[in-house]
TORKOL-4160 file (C-alpha; in steps of 0.2 Angstrom, whole numbers, padded with zeros to 4 digits, m for minus):
118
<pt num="1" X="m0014" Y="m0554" Z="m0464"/>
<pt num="2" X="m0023" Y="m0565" Z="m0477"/>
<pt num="3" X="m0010" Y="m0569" Z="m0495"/>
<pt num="4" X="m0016" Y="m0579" Z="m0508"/>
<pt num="5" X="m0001" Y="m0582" Z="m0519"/>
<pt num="6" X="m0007" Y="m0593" Z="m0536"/>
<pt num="7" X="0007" Y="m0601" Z="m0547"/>
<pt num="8" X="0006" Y="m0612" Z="m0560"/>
<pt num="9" X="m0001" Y="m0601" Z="m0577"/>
<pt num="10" X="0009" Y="m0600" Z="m0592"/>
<pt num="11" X="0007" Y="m0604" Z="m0609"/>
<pt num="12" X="m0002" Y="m0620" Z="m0616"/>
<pt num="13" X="m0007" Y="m0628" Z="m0633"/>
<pt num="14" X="m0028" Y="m0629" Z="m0635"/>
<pt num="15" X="m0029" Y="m0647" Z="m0629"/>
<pt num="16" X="m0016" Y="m0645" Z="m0616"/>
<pt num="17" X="m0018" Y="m0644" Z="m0599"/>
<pt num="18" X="m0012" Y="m0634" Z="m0584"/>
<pt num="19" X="m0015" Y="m0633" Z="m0564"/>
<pt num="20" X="m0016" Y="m0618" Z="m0556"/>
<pt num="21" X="m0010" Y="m0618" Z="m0537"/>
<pt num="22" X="m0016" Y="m0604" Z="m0524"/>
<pt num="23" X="m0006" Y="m0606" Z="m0507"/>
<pt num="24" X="m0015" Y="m0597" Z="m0494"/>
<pt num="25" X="m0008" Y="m0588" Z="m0475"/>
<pt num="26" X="m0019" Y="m0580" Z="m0464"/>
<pt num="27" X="m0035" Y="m0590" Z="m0469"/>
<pt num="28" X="m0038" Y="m0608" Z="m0467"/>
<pt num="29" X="m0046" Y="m0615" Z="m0483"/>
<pt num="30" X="m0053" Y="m0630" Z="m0474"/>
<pt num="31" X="m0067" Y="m0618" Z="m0467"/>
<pt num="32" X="m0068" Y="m0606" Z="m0480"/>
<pt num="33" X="m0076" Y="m0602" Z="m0496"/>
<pt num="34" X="m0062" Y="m0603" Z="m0511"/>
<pt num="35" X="m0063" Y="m0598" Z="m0528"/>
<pt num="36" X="m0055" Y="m0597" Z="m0544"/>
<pt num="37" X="m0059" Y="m0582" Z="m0555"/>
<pt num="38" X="m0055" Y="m0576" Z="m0575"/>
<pt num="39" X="m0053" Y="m0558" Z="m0578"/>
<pt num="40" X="m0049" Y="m0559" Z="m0600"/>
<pt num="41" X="m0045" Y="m0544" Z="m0609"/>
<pt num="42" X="m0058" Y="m0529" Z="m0609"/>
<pt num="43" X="m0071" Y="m0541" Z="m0599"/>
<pt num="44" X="m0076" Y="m0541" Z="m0583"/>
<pt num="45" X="m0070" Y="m0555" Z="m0568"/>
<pt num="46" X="m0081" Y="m0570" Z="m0568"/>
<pt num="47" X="m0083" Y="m0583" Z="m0555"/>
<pt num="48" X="m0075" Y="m0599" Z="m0565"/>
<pt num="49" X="m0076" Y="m0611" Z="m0549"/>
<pt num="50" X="m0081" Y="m0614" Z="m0528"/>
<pt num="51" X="m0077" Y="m0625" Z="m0516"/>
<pt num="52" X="m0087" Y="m0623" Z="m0500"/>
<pt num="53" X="m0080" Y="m0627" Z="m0482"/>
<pt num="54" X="m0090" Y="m0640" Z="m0483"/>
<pt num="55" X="m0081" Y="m0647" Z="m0500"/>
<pt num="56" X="m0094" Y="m0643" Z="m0511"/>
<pt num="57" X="m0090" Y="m0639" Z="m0527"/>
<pt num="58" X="m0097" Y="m0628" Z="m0539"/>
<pt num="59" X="m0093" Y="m0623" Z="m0559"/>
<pt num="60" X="m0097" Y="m0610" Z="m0571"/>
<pt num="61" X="m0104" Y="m0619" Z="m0587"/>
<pt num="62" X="m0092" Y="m0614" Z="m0598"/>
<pt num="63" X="m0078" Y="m0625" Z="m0588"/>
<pt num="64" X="m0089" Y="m0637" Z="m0582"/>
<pt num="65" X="m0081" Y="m0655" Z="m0585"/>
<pt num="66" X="m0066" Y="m0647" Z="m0590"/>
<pt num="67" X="m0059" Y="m0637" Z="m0576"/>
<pt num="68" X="m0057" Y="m0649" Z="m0555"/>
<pt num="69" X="m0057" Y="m0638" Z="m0540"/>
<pt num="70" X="m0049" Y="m0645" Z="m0525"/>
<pt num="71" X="m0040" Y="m0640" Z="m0510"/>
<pt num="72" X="m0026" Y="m0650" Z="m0499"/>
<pt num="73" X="m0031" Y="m0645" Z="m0480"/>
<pt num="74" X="m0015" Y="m0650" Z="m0475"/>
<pt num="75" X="m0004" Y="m0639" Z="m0487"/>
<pt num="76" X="m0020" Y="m0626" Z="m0485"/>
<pt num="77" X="m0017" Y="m0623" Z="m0506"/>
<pt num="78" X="m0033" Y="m0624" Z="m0517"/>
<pt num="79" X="m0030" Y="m0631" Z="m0536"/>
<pt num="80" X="m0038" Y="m0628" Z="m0551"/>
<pt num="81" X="m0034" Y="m0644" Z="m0564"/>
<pt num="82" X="m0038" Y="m0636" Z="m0581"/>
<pt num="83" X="m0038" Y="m0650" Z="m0594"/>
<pt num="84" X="m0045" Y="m0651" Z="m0612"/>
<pt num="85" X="m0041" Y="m0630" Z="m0613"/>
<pt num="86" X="m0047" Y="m0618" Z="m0628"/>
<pt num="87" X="m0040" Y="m0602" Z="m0633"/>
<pt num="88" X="m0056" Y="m0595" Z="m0625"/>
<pt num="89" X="m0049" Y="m0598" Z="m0608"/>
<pt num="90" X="m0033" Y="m0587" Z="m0608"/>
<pt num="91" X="m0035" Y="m0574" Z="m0595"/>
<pt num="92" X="m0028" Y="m0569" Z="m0577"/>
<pt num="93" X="m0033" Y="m0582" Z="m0566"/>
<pt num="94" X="m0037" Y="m0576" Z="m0548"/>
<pt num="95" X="m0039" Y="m0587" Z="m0531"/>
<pt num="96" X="m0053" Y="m0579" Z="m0520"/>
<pt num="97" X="m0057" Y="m0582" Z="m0502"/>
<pt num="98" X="m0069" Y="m0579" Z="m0488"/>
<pt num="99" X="m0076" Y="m0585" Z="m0471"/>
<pt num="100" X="m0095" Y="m0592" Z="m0475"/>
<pt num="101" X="m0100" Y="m0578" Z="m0465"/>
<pt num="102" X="m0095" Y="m0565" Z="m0478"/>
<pt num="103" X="m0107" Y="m0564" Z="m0492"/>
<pt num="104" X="m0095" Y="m0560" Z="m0506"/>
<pt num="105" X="m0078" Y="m0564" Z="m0507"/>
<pt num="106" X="m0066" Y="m0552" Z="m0500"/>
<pt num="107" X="m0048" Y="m0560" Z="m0501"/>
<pt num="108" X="m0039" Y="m0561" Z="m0517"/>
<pt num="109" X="m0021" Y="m0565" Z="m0524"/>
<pt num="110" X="m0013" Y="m0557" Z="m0537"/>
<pt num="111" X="m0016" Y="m0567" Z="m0551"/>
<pt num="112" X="m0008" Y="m0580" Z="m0563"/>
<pt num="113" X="m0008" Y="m0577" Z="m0583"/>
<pt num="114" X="m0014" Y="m0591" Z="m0593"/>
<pt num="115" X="m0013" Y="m0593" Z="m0611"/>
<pt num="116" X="m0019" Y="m0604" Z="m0622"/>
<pt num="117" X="m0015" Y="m0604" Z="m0640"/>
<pt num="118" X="m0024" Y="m0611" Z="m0656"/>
């Protein structure tokens, strides 16, 4: 059974910054697809950023140069380093997962608060 269990939200100062942890079991990160999502209030879940089994990585525009994804084979966790956050970025943070076979990603965690106050 796959578990995506993220930690690392809570509350942060615009400026501030926070890293976002997602242990995974049941899938191995190394040669899957991982994503971090953000579902704000009233709005819909948006891809924020990817990291291919191949370690590409990939980011929404809106976090680009602010926001590192990475992943620690080994510990088969994924990170999210957030630096240089606004109040635009609090939200419910999800870690996503899939095999590069699947088209959409089809794993997901429970999500992490994080908010960030002006």
């Amino acid at each position: 059974q796959v578990q995506l269990v993220e930690s690392g939200g809570g509350f942060v100062q615009a400026g501030g910054s926070l890293k976002l942890s997602c242990a995974a079991s049941g899938i191995i990160v190394s040669i899957s697809y991982m994503g971090w999502y953000l579902q704000a209030p009233g709005k819909q879940r948006e891809l924020v950023a990817g990291i291919t089994s191949g370690g590409r990585t990939a980011y929404a525009y809106f976090v680009k140069g602010r926001f590192t994804i990475s992943r620690d084979n080994a510990k088969n966790t994924v990170y999210l380093q957030m630096n240089r956050l606004k109040p635009e970025d609090t939200a419910v943070y999800y870690c996503a997962g899939k095999y590069s076979s699947v088209r959409e990603y089809n794993r997901w965690g429970q999500g992490t608060q994080v908010t960030v106050s002006s």
